[in-house]
Gaussian input, Z-matrix of N, CA and C with variables (Angstrom, degrees):
# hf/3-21g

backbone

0 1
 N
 C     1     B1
 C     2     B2     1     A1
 N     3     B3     2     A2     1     D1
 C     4     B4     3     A3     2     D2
 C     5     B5     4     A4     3     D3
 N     6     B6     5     A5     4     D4
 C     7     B7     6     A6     5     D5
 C     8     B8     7     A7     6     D6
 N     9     B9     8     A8     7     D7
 C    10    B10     9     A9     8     D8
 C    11    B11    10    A10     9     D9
 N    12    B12    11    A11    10    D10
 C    13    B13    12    A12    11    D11
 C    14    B14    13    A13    12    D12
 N    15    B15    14    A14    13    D13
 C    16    B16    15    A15    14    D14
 C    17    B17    16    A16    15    D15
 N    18    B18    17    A17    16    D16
 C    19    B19    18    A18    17    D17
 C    20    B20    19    A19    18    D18
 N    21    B21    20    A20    19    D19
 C    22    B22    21    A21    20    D20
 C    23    B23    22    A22    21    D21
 N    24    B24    23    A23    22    D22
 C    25    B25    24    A24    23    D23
 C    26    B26    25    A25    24    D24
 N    27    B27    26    A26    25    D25
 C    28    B28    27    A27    26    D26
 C    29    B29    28    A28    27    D27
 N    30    B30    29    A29    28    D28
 C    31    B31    30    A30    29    D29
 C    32    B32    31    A31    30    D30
 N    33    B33    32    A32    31    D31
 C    34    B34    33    A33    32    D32
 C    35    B35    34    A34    33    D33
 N    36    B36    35    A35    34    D34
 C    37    B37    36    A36    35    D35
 C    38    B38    37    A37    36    D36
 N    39    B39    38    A38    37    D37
 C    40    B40    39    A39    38    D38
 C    41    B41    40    A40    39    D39
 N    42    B42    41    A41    40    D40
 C    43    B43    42    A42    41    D41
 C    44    B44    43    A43    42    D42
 N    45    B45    44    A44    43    D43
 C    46    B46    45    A45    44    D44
 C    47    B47    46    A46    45    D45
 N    48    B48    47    A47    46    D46
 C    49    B49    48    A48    47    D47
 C    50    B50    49    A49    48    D48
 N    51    B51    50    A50    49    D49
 C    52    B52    51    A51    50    D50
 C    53    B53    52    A52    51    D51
 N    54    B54    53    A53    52    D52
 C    55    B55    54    A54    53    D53
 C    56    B56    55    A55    54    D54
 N    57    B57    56    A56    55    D55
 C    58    B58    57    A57    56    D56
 C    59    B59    58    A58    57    D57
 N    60    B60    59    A59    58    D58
 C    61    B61    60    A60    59    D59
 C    62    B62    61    A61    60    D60
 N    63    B63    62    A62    61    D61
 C    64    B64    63    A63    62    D62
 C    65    B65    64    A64    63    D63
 N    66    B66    65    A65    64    D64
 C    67    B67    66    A66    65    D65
 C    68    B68    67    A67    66    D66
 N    69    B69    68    A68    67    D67
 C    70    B70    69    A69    68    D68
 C    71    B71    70    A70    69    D69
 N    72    B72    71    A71    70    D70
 C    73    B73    72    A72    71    D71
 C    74    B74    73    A73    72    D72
 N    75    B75    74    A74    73    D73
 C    76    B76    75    A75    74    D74
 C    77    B77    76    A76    75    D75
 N    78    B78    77    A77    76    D76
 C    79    B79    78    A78    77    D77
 C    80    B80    79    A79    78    D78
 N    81    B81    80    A80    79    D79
 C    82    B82    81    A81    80    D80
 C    83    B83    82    A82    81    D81
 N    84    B84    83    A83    82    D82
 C    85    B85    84    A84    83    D83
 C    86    B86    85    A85    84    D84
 N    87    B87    86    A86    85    D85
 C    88    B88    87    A87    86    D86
 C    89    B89    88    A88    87    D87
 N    90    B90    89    A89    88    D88
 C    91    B91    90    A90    89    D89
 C    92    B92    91    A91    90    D90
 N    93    B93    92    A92    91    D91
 C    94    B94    93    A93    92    D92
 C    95    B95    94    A94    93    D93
 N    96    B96    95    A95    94    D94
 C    97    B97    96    A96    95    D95
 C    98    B98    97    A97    96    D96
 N    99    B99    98    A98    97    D97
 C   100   B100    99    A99    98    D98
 C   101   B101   100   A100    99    D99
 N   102   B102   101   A101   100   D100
 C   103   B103   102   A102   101   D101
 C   104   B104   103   A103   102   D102
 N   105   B105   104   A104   103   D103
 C   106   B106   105   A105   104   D104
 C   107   B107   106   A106   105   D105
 N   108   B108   107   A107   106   D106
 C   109   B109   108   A108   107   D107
 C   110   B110   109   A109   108   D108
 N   111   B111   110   A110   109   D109
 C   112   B112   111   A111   110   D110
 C   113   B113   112   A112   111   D111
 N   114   B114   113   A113   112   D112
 C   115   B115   114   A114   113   D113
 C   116   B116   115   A115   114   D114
 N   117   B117   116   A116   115   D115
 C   118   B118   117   A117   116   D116
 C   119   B119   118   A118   117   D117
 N   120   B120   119   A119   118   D118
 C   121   B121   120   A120   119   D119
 C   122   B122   121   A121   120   D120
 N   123   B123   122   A122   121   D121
 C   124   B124   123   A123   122   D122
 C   125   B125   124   A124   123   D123
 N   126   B126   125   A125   124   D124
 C   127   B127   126   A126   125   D125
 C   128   B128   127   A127   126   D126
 N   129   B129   128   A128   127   D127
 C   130   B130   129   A129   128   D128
 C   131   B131   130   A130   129   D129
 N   132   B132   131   A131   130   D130
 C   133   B133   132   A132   131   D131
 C   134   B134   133   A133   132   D132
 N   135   B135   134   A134   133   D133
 C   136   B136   135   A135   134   D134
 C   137   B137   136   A136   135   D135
 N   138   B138   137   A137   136   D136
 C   139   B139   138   A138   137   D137
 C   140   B140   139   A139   138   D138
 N   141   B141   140   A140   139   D139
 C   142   B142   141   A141   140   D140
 C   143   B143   142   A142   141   D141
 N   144   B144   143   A143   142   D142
 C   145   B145   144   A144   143   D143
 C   146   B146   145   A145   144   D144
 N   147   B147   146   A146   145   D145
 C   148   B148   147   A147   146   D146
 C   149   B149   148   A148   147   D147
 N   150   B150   149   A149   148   D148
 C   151   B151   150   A150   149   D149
 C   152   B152   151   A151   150   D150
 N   153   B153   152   A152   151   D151
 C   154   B154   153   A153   152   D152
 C   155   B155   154   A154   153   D153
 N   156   B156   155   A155   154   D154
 C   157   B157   156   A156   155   D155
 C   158   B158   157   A157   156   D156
 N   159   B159   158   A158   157   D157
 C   160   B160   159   A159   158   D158
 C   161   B161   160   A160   159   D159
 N   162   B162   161   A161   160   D160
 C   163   B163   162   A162   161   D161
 C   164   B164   163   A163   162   D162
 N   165   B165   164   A164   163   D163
 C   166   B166   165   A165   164   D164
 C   167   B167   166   A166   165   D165
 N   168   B168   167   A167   166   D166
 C   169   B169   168   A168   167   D167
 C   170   B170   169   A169   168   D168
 N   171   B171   170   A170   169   D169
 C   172   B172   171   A171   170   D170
 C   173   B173   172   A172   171   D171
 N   174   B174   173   A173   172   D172
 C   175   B175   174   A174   173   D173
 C   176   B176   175   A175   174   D174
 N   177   B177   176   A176   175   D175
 C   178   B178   177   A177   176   D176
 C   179   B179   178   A178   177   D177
 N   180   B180   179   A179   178   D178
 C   181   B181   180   A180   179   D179
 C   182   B182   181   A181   180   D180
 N   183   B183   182   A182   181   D181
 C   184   B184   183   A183   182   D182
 C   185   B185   184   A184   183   D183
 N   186   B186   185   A185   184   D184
 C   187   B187   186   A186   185   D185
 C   188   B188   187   A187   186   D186
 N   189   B189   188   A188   187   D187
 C   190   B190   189   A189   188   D188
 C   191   B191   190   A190   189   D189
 N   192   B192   191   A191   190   D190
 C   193   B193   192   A192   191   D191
 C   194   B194   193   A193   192   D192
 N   195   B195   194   A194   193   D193
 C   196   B196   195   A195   194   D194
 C   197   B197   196   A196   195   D195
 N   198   B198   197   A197   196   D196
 C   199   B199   198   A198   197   D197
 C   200   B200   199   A199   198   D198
 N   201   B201   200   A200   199   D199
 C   202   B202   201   A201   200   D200
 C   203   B203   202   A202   201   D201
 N   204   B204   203   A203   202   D202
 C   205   B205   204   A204   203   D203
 C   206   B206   205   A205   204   D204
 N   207   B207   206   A206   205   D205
 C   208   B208   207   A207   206   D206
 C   209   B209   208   A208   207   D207
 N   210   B210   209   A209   208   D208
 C   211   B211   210   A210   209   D209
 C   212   B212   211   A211   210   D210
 N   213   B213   212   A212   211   D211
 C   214   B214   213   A213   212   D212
 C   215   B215   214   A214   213   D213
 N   216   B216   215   A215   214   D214
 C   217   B217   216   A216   215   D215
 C   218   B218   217   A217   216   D216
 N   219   B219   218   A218   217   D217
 C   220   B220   219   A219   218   D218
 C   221   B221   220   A220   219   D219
 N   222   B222   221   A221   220   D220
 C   223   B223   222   A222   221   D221
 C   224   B224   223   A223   222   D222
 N   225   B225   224   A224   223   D223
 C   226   B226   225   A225   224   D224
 C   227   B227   226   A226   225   D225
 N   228   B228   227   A227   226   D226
 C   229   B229   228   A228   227   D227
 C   230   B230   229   A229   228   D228
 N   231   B231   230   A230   229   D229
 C   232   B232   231   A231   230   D230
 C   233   B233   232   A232   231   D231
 N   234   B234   233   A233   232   D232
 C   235   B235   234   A234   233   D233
 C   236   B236   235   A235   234   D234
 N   237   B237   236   A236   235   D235
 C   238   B238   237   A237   236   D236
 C   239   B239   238   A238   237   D237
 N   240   B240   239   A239   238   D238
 C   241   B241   240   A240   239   D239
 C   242   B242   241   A241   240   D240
 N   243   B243   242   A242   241   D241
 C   244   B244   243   A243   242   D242
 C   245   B245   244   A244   243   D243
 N   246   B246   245   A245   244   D244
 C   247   B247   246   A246   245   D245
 C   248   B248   247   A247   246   D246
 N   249   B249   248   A248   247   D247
 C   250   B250   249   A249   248   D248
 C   251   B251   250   A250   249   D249
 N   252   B252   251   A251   250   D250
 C   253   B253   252   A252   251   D251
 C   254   B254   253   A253   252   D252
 N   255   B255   254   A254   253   D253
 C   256   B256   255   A255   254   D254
 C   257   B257   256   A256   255   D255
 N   258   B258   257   A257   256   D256
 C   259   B259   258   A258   257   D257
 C   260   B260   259   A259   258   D258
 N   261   B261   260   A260   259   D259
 C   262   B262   261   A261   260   D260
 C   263   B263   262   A262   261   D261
 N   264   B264   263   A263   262   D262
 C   265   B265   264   A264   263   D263
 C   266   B266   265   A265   264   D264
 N   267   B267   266   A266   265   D265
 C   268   B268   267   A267   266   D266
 C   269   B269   268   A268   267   D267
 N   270   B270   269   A269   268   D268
 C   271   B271   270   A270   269   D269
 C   272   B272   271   A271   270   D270
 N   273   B273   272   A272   271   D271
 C   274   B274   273   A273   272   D272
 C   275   B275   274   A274   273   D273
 N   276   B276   275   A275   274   D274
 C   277   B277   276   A276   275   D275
 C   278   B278   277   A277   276   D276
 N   279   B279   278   A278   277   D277
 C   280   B280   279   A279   278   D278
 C   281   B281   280   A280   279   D279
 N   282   B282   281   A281   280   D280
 C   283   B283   282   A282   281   D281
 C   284   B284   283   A283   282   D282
 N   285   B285   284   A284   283   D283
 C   286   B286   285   A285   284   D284
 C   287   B287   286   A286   285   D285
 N   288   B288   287   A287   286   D286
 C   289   B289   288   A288   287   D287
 C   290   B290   289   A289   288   D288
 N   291   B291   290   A290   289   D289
 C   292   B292   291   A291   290   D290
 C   293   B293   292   A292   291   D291
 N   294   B294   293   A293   292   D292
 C   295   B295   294   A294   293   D293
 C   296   B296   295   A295   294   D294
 N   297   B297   296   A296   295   D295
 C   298   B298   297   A297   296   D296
 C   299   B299   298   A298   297   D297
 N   300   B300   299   A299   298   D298
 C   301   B301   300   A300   299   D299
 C   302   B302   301   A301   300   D300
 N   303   B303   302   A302   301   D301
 C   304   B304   303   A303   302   D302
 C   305   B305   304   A304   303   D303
 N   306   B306   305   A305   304   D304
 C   307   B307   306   A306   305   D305
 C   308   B308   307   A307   306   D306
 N   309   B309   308   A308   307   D307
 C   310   B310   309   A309   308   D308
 C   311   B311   310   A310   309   D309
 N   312   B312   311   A311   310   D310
 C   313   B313   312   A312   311   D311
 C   314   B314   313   A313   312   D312
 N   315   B315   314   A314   313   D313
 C   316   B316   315   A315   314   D314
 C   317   B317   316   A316   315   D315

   B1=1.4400
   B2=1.5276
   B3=1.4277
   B4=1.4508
   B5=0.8580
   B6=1.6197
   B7=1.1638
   B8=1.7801
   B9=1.1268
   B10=1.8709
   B11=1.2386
   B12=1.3939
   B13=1.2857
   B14=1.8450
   B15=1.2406
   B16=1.2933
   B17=1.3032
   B18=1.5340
   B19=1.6666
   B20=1.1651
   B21=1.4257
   B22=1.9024
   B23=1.8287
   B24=1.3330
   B25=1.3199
   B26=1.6629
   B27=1.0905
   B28=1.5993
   B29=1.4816
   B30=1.0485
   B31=1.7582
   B32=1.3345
   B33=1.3804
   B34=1.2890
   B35=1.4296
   B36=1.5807
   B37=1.6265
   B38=1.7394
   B39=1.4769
   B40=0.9152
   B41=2.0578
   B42=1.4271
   B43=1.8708
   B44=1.9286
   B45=1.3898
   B46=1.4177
   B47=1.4242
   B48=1.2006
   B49=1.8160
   B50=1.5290
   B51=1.9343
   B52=1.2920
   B53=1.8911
   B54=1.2520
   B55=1.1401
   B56=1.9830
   B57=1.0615
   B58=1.5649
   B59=1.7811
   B60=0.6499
   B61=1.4230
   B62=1.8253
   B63=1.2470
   B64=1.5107
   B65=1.3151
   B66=1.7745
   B67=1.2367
   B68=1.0071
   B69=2.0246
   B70=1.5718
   B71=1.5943
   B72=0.5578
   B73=2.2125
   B74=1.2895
   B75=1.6937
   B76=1.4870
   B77=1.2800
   B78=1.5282
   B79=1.0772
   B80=1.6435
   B81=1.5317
   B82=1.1978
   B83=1.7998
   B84=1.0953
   B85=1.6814
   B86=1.5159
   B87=1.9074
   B88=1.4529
   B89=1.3881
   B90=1.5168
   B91=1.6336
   B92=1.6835
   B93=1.3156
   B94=1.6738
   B95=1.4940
   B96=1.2306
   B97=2.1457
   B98=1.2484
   B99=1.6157
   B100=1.5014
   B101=1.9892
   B102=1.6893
   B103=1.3930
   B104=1.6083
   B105=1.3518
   B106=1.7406
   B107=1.7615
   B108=0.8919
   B109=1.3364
   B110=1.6452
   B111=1.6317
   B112=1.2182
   B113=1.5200
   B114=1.7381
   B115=0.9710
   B116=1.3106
   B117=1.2884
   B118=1.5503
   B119=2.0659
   B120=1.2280
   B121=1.6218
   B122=1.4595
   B123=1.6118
   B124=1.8761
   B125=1.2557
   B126=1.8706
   B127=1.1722
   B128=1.3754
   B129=1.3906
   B130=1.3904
   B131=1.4632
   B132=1.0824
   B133=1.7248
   B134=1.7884
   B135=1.5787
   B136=1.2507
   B137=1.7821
   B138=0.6044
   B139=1.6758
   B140=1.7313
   B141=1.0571
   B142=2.0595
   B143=1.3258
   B144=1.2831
   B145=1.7641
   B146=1.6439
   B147=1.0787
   B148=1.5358
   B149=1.9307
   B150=1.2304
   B151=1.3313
   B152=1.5570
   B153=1.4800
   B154=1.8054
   B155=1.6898
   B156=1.5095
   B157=1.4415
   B158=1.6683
   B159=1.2894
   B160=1.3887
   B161=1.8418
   B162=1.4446
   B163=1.0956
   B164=1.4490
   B165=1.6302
   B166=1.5867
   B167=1.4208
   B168=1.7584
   B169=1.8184
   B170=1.7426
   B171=1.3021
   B172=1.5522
   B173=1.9645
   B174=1.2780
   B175=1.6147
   B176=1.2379
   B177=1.7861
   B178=1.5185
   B179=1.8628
   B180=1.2129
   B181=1.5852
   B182=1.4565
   B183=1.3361
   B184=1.9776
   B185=1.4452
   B186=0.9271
   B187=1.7751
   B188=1.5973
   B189=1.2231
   B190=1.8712
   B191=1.3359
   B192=1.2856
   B193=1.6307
   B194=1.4396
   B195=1.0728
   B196=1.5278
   B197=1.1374
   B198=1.0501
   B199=2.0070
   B200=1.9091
   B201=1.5441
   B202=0.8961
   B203=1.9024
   B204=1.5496
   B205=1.4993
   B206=1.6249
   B207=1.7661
   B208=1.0862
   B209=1.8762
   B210=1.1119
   B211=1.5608
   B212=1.4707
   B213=1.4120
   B214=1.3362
   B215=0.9033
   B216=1.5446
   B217=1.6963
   B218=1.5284
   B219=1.8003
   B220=1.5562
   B221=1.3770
   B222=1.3235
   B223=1.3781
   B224=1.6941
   B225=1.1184
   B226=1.3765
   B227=1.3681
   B228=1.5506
   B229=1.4623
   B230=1.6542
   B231=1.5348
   B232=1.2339
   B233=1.7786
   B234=1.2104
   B235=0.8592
   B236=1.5716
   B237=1.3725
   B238=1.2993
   B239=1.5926
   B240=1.3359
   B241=1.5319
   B242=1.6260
   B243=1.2705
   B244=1.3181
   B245=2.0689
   B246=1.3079
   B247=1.8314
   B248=1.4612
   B249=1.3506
   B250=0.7013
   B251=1.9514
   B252=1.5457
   B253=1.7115
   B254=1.2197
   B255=1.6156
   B256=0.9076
   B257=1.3499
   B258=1.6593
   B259=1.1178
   B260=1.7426
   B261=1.8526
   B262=1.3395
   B263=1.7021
   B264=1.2543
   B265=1.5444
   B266=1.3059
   B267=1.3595
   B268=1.5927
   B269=1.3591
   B270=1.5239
   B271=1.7011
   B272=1.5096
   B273=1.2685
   B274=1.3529
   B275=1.1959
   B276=1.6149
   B277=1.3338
   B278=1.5155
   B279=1.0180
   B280=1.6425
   B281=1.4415
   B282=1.3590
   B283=1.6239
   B284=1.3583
   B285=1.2073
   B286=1.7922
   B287=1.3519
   B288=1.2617
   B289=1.7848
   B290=1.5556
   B291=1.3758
   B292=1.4665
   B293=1.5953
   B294=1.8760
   B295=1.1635
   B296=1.7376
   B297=0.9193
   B298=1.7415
   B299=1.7148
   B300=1.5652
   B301=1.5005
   B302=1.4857
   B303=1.3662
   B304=1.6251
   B305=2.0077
   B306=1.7862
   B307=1.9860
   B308=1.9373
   B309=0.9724
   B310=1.5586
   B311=1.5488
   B312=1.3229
   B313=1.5223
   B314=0.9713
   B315=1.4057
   B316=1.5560
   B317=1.5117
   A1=108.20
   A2=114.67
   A3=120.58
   A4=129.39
   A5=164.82
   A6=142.02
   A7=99.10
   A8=82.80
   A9=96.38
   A10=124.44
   A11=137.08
   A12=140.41
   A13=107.63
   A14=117.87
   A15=130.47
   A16=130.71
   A17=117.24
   A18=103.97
   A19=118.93
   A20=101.54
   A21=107.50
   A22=99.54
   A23=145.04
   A24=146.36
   A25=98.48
   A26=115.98
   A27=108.85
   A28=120.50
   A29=104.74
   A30=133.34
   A31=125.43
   A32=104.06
   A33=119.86
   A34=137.78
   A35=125.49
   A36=116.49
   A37=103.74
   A38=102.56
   A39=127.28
   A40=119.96
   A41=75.30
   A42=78.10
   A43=104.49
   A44=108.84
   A45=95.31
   A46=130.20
   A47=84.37
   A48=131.52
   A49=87.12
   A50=140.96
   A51=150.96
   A52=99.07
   A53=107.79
   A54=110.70
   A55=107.15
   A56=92.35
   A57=107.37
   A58=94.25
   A59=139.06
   A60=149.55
   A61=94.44
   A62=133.64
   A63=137.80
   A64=95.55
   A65=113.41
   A66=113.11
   A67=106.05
   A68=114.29
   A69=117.41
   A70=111.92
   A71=129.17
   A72=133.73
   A73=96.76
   A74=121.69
   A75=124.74
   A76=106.72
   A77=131.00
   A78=108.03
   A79=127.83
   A80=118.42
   A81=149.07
   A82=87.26
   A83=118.65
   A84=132.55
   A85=89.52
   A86=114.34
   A87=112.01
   A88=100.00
   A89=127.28
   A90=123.30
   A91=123.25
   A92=113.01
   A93=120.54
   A94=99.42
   A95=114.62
   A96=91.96
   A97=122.76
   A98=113.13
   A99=114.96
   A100=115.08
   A101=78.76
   A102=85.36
   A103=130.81
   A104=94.01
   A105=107.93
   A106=105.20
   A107=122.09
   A108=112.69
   A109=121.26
   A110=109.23
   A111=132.05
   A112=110.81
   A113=116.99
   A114=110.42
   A115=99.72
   A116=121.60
   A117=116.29
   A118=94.49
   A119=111.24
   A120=135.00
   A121=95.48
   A122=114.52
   A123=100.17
   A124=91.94
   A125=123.34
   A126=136.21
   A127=113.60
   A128=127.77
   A129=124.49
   A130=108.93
   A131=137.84
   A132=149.19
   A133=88.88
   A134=116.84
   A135=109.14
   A136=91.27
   A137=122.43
   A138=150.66
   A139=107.79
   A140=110.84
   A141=113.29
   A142=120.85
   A143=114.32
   A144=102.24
   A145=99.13
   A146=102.34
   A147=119.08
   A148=113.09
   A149=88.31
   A150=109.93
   A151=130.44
   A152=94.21
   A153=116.68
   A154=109.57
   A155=117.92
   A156=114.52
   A157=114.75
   A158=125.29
   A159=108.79
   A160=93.54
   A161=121.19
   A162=127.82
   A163=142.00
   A164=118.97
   A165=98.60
   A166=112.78
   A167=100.31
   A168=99.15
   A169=78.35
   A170=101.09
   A171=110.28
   A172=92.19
   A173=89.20
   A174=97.54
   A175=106.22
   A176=111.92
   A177=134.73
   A178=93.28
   A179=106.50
   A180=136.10
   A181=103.89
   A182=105.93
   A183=129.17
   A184=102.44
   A185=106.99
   A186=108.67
   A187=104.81
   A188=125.58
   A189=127.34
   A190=87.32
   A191=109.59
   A192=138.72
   A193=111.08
   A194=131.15
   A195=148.23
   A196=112.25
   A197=123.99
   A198=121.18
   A199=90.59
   A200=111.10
   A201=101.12
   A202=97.09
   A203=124.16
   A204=97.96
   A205=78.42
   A206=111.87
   A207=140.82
   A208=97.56
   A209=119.78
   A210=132.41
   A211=106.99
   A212=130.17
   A213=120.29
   A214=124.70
   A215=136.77
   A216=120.26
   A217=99.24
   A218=112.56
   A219=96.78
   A220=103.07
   A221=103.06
   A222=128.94
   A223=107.53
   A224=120.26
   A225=110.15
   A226=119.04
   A227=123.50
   A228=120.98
   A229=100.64
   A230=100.32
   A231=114.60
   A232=84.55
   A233=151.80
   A234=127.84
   A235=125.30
   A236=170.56
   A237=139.13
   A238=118.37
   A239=105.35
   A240=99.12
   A241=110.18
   A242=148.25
   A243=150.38
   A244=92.46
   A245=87.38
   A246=104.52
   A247=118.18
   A248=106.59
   A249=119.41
   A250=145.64
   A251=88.35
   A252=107.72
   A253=129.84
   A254=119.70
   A255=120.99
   A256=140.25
   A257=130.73
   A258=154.34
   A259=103.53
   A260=85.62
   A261=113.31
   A262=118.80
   A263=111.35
   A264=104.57
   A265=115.09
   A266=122.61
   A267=110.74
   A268=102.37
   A269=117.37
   A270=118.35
   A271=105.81
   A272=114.17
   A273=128.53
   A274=128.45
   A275=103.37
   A276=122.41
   A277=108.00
   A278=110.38
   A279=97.48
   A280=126.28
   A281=99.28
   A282=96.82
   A283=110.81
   A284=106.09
   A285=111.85
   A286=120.62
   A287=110.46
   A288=139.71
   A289=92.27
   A290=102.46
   A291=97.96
   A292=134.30
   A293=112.53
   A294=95.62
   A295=99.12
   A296=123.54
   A297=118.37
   A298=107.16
   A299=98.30
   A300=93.79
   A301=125.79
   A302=113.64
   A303=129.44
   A304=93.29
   A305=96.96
   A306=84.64
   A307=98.50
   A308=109.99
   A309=102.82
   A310=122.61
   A311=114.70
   A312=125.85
   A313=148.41
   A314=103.72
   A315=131.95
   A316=99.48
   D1=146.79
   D2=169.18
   D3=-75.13
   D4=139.43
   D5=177.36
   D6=-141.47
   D7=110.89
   D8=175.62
   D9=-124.27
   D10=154.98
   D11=-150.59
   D12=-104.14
   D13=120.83
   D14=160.40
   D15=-34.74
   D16=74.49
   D17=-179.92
   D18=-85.09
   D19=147.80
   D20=-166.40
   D21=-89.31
   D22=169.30
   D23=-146.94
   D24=-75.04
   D25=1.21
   D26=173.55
   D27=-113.25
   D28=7.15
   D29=-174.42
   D30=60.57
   D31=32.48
   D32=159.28
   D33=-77.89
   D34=137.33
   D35=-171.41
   D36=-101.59
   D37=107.79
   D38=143.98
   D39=-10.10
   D40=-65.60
   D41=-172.05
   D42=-81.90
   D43=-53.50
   D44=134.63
   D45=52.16
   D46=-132.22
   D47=-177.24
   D48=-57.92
   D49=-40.20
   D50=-160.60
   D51=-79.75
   D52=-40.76
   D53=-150.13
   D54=-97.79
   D55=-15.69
   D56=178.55
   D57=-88.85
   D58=-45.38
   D59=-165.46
   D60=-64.43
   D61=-7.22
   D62=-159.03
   D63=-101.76
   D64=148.90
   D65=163.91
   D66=-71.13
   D67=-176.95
   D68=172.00
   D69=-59.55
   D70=-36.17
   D71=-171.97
   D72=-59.35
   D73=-61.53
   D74=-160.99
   D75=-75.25
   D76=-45.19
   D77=176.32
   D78=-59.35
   D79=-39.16
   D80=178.22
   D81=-39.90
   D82=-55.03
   D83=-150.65
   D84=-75.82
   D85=-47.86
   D86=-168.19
   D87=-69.16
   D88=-68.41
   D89=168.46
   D90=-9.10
   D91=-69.15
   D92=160.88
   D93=-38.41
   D94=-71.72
   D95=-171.95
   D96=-79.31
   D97=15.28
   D98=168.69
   D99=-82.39
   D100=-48.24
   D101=163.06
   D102=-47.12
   D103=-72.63
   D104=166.56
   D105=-42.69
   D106=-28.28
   D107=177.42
   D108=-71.08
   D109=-33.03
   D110=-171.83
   D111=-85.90
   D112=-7.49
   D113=-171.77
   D114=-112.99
   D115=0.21
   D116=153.64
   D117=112.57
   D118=16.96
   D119=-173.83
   D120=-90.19
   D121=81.76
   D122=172.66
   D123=-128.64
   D124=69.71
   D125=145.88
   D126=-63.28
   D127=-46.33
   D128=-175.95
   D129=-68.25
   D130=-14.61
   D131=-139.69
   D132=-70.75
   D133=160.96
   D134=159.49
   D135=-169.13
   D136=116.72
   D137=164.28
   D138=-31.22
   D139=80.78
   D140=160.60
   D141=-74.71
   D142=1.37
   D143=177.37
   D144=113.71
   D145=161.85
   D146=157.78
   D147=65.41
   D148=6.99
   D149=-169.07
   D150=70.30
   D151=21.34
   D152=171.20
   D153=-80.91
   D154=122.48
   D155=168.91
   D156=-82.03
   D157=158.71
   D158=167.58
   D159=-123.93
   D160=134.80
   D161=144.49
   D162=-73.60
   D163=100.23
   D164=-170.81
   D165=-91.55
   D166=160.62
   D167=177.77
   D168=-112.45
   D169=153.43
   D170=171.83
   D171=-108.90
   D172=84.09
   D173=166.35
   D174=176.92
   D175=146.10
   D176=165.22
   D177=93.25
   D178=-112.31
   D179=-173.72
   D180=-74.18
   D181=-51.32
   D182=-164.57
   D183=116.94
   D184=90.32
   D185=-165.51
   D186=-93.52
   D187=150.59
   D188=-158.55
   D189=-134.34
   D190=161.56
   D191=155.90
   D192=-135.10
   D193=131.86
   D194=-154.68
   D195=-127.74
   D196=115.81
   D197=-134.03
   D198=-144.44
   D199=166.01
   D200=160.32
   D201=-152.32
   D202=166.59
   D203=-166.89
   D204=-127.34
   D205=146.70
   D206=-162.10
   D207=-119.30
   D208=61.52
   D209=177.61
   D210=90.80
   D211=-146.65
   D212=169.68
   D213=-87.08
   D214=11.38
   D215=-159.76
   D216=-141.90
   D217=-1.35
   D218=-177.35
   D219=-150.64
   D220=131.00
   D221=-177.29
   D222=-85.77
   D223=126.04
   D224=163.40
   D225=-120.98
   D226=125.85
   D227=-163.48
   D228=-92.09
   D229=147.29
   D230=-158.46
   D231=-113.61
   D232=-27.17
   D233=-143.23
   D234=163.99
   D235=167.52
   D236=105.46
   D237=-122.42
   D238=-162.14
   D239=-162.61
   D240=-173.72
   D241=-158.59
   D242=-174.53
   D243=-139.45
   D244=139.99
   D245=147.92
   D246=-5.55
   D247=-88.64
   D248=148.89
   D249=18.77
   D250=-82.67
   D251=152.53
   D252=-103.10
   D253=12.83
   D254=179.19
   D255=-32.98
   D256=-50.36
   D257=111.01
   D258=36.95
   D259=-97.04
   D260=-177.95
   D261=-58.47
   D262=-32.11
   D263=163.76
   D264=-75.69
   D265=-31.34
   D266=-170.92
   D267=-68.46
   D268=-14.40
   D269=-172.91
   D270=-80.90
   D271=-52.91
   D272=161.07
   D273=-14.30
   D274=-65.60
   D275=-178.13
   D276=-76.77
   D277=-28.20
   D278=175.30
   D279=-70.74
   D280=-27.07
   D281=177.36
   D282=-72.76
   D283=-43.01
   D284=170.33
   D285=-35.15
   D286=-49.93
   D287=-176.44
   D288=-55.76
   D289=-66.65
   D290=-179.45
   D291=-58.56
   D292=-40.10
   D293=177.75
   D294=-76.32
   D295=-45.76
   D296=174.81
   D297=-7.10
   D298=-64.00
   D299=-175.02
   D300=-88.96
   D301=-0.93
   D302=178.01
   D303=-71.81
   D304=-47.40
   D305=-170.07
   D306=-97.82
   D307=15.95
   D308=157.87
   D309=-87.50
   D310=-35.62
   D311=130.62
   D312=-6.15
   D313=-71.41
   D314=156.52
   D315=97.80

């Protein structure tokens, strides 16, 4: 599976800007379910609506990745976040989801 990053209309990554912001452990933890993600492993997967997935890590806060899948072979990450904000990222990510597929469209 592909897994590529969501740029918002200025070509910026969203998840990104999220994922640099991580200590060494969390990212280390997010990397492991990027992989697993790439290997076609969407045991953790769980469905928020709008056709946004959220991935959980059971570690630190409860840290998420907010995904959305673009046919069978490509994942595009919308985003992640902690418990915490969960809420507010799943909102996040949906709009993303949406313009994602408004300029895939064209």
């Amino acid at each position: 599976m592909q897994v590529l990053e969501y740029l918002d209309r200025d070509g910026r990554s969203v998840f990104g800007r999220w994922f640099e912001r991580l200590d060494a452990r969390a990212a280390a933890k997010v990397t492991i379910a990027l992989v697993r993600l790439a290997n076609d492993n969407l045991s953790s997967l769980k469905g928020v609506g709008g056709g946004v997935m959220e991935y959980r890590i059971d570690f630190g806060p409860g840290y998420r990745i907010y995904l959305g899948r673009d046919g069978d072979t490509i994942v595009i990450l919308l985003g992640g976040g902690t418990k915490q904000r969960q809420q507010r990222d799943i909102d996040a990510a949906r709009l993303r989801w949406d313009d994602y597929r408004k300029r895939k469209k064209g």
